[in-house]
TIRO-2110 file (N, C-alpha, C; in Angstrom, 1 decimal):
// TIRO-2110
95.5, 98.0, 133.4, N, 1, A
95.0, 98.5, 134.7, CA, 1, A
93.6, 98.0, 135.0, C, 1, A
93.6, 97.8, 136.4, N, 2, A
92.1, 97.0, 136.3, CA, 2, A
91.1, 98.2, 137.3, C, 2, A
90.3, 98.0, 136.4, N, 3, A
89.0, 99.0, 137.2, CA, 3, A
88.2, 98.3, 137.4, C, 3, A
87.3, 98.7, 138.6, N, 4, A
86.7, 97.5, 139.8, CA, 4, A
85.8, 98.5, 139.8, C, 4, A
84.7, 98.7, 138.7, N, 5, A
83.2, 99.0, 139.1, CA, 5, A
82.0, 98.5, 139.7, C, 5, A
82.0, 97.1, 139.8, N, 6, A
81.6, 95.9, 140.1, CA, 6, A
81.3, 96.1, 141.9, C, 6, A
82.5, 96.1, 142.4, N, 7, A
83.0, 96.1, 143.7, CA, 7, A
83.4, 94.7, 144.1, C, 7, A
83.1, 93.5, 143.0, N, 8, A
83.7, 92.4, 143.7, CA, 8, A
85.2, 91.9, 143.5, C, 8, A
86.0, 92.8, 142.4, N, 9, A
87.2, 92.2, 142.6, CA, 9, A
87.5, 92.4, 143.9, C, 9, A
88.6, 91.5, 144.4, N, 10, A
89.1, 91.5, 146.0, CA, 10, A
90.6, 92.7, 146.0, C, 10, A
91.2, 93.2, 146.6, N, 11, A
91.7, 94.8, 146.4, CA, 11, A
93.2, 93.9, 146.4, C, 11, A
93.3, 92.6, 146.8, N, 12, A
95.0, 92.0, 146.5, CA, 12, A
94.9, 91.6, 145.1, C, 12, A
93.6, 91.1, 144.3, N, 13, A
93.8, 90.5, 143.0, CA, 13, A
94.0, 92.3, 142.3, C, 13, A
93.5, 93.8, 142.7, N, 14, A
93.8, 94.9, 142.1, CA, 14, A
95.3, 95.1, 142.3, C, 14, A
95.9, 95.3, 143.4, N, 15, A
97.2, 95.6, 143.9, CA, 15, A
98.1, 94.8, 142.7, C, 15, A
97.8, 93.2, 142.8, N, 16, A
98.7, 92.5, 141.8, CA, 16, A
98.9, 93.3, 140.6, C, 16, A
97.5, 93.5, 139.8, N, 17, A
97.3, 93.7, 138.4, CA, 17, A
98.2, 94.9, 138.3, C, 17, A
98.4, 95.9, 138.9, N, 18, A
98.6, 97.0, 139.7, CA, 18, A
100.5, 97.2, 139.4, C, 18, A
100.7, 96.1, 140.3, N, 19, A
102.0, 95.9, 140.6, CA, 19, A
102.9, 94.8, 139.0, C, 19, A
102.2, 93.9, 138.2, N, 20, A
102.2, 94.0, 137.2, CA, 20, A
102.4, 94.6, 136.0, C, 20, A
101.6, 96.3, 136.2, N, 21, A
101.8, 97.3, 135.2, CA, 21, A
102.8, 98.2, 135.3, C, 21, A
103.0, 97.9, 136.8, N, 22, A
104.5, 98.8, 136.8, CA, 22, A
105.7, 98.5, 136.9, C, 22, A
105.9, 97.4, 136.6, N, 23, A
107.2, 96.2, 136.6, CA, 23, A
107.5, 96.2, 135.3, C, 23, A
106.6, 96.7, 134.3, N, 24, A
106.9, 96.5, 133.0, CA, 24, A
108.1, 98.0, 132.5, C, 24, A
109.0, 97.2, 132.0, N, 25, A
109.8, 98.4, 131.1, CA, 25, A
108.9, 99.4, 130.1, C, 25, A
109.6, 100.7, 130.1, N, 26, A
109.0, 101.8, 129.6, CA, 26, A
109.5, 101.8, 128.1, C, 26, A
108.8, 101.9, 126.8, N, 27, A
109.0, 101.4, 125.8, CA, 27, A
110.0, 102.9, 125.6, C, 27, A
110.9, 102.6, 124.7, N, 28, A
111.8, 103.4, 124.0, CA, 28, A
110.9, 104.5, 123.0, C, 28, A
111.6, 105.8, 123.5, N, 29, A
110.7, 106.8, 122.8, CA, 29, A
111.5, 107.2, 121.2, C, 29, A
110.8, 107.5, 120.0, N, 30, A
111.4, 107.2, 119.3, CA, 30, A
112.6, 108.7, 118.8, C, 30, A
112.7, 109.8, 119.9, N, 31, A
113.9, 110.3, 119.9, CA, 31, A
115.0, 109.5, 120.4, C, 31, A
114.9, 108.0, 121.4, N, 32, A
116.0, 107.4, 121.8, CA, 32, A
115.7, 106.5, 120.9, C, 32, A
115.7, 106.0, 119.8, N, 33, A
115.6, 105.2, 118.7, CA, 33, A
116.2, 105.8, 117.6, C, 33, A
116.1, 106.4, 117.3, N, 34, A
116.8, 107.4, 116.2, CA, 34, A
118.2, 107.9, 117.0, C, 34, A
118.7, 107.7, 118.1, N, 35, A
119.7, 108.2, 118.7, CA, 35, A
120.3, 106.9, 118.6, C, 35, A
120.1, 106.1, 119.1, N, 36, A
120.9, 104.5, 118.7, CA, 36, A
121.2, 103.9, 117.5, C, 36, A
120.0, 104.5, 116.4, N, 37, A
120.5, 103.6, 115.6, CA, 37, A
121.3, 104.4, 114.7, C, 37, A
122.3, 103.6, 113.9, N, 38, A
123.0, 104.0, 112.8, CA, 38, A
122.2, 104.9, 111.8, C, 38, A
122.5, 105.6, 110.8, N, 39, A
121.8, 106.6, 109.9, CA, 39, A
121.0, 105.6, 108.8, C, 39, A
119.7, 105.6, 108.4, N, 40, A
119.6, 104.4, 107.5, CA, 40, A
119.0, 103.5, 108.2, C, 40, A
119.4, 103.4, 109.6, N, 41, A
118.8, 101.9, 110.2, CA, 41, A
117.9, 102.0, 111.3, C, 41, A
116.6, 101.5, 111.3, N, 42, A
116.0, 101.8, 112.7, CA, 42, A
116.4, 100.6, 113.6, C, 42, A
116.0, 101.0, 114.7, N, 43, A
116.4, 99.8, 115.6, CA, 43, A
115.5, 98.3, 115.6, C, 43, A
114.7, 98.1, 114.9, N, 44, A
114.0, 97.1, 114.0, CA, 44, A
114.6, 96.7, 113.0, C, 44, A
115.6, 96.9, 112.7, N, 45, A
116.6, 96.6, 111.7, CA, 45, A
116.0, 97.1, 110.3, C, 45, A
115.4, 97.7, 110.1, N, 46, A
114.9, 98.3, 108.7, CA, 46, A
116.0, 98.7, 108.3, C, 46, A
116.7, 98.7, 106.8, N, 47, A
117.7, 100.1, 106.8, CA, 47, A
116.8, 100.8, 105.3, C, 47, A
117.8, 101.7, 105.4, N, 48, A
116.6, 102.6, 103.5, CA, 48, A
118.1, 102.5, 102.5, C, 48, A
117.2, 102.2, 102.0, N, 49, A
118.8, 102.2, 100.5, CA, 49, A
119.3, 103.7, 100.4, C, 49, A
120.4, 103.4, 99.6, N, 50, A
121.1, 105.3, 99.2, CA, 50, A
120.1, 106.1, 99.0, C, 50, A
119.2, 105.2, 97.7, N, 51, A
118.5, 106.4, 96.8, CA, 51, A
117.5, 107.0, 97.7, C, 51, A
116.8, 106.1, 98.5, N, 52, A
116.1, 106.6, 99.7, CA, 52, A
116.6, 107.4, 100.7, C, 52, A
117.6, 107.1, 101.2, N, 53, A
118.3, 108.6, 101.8, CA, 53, A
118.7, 110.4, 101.3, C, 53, A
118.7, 109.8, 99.8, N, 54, A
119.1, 111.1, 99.0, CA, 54, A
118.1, 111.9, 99.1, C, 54, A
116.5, 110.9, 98.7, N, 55, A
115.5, 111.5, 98.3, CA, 55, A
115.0, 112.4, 99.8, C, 55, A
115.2, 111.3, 100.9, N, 56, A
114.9, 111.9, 102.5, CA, 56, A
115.9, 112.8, 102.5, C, 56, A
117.1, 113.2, 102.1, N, 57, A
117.7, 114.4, 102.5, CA, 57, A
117.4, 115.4, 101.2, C, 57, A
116.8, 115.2, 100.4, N, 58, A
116.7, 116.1, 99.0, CA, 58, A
115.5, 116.9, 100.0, C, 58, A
114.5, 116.0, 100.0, N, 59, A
113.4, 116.7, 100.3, CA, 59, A
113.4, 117.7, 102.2, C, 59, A
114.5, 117.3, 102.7, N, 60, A
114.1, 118.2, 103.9, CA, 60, A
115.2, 119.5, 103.4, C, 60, A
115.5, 119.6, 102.4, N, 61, A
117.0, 120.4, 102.1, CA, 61, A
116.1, 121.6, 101.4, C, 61, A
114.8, 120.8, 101.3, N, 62, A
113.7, 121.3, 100.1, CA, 62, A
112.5, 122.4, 101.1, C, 62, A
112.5, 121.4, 101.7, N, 63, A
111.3, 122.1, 103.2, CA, 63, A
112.3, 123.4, 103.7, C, 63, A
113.3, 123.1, 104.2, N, 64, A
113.8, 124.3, 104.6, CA, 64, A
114.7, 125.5, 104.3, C, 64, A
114.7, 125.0, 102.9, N, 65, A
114.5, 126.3, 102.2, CA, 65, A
113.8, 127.3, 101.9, C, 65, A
112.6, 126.2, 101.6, N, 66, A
111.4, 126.7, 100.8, CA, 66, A
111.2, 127.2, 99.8, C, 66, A
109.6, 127.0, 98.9, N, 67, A
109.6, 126.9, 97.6, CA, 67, A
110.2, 128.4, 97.2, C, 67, A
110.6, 128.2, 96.2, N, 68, A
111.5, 129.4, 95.4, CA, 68, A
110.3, 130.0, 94.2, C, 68, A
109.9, 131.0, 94.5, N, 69, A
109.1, 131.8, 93.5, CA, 69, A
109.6, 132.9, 92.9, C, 69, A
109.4, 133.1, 91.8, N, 70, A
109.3, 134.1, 90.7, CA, 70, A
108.7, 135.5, 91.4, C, 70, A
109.3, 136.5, 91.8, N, 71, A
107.9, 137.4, 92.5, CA, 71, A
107.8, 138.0, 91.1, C, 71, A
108.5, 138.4, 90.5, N, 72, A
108.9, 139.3, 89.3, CA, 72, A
107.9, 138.9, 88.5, C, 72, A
107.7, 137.9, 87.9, N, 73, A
106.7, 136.5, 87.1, CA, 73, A
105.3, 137.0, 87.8, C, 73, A
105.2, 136.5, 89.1, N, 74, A
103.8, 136.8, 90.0, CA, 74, A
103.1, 138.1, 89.5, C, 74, A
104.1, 139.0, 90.0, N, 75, A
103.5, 140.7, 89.8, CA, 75, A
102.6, 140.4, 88.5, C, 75, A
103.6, 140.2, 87.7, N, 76, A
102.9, 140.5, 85.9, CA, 76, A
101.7, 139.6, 85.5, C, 76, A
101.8, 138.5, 86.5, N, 77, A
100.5, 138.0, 86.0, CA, 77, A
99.5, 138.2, 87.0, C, 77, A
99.3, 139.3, 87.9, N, 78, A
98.7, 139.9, 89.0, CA, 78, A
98.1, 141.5, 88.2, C, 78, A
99.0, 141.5, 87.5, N, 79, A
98.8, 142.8, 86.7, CA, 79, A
97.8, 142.8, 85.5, C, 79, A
98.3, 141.6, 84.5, N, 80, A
97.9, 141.0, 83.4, CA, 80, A
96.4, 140.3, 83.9, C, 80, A
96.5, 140.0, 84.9, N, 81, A
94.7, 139.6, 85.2, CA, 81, A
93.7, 140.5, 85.8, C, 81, A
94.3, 141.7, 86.6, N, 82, A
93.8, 142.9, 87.3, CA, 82, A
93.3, 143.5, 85.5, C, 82, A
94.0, 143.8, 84.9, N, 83, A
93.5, 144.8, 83.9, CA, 83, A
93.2, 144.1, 82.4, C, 83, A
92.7, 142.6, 83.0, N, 84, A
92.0, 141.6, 81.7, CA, 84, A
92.8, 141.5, 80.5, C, 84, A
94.0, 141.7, 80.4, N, 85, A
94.9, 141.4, 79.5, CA, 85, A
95.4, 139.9, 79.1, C, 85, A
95.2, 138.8, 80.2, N, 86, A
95.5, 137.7, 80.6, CA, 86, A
95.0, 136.7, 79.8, C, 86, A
95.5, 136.4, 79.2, N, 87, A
94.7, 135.2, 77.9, CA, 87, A
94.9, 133.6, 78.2, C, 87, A
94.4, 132.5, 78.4, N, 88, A
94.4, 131.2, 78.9, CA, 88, A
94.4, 130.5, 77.8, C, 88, A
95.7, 129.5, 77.8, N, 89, A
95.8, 128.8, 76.6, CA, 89, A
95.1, 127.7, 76.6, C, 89, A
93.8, 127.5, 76.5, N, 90, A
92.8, 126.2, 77.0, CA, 90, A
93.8, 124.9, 76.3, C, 90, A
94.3, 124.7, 74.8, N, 91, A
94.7, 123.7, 74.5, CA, 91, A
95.8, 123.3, 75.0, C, 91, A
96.9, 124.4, 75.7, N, 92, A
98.1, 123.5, 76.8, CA, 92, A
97.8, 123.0, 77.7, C, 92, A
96.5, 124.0, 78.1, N, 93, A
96.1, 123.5, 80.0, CA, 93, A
95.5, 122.5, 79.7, C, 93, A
94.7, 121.6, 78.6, N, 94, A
94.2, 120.6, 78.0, CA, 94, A
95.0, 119.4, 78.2, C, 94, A
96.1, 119.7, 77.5, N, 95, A
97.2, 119.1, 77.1, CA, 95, A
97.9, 118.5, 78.3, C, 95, A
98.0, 119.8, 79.6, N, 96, A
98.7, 119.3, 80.4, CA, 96, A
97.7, 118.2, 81.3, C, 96, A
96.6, 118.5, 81.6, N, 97, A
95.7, 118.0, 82.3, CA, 97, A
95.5, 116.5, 81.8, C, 97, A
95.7, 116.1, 80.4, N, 98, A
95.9, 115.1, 80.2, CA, 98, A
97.1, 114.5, 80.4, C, 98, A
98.2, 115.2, 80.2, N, 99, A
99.6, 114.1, 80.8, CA, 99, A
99.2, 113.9, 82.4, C, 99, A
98.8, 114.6, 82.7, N, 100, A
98.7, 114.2, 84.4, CA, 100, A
98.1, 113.4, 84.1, C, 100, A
96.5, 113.0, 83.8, N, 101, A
95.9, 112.0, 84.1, CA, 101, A
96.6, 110.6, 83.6, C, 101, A
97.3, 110.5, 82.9, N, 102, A
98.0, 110.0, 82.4, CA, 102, A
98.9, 109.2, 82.9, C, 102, A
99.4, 109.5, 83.4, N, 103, A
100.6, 109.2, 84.9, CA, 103, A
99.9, 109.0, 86.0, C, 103, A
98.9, 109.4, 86.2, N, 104, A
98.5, 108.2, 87.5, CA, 104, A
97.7, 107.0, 87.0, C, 104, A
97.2, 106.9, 85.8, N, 105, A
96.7, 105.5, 85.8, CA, 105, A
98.5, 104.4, 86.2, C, 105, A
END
């Protein structure tokens, strides 16, 4: 779109530019992209392998369910730290803190 702060464009070279931006097709929104294309395939021809489909339907199967907790578990260690009973195993949480780091190098 052309803006004429200037004042010297001439108002037929704006009309053109004008008339140019609205001639142009409206790009495809990508709810009508996902509606045309096959499951797996965008309309860019991408497709996703099985295992990548599994893991895309594993994980929305996952979202809307939602995480699954222990309340039973919760309570007791809500109880067990309210009344200082709660003892921290420094050398597992050690232990684990190191396999994590571990895995992301």
């Amino acid at each position: 779109m052309v803006i004429d702060i200037t004042g010297l464009t001439s108002s037929s070279q704006a009309a053109n530019s004008r008339a140019k931006v609205s001639n142009q097709p409206a790009p495809e929104s990508k709810a009508q992209q996902s509606s045309t294309a096959p499951q797996g395939t965008l309309s860019s021809g991408v497709s996703f392998s099985d295992a990548a489909q599994a893991i895309q339907k594993s994980v929305g199967q996952a979202v809307s369910e939602g995480p699954s907790v222990n309340e039973q578990k919760v309570a007791e260690l809500k109880a067990a730290i309210d009344n200082g009973s709660y003892q921290i195993n420094y050398e597992s949480t050690a232990r684990g803190l190191l396999q994590l780091e571990s895995m992301l190098d």
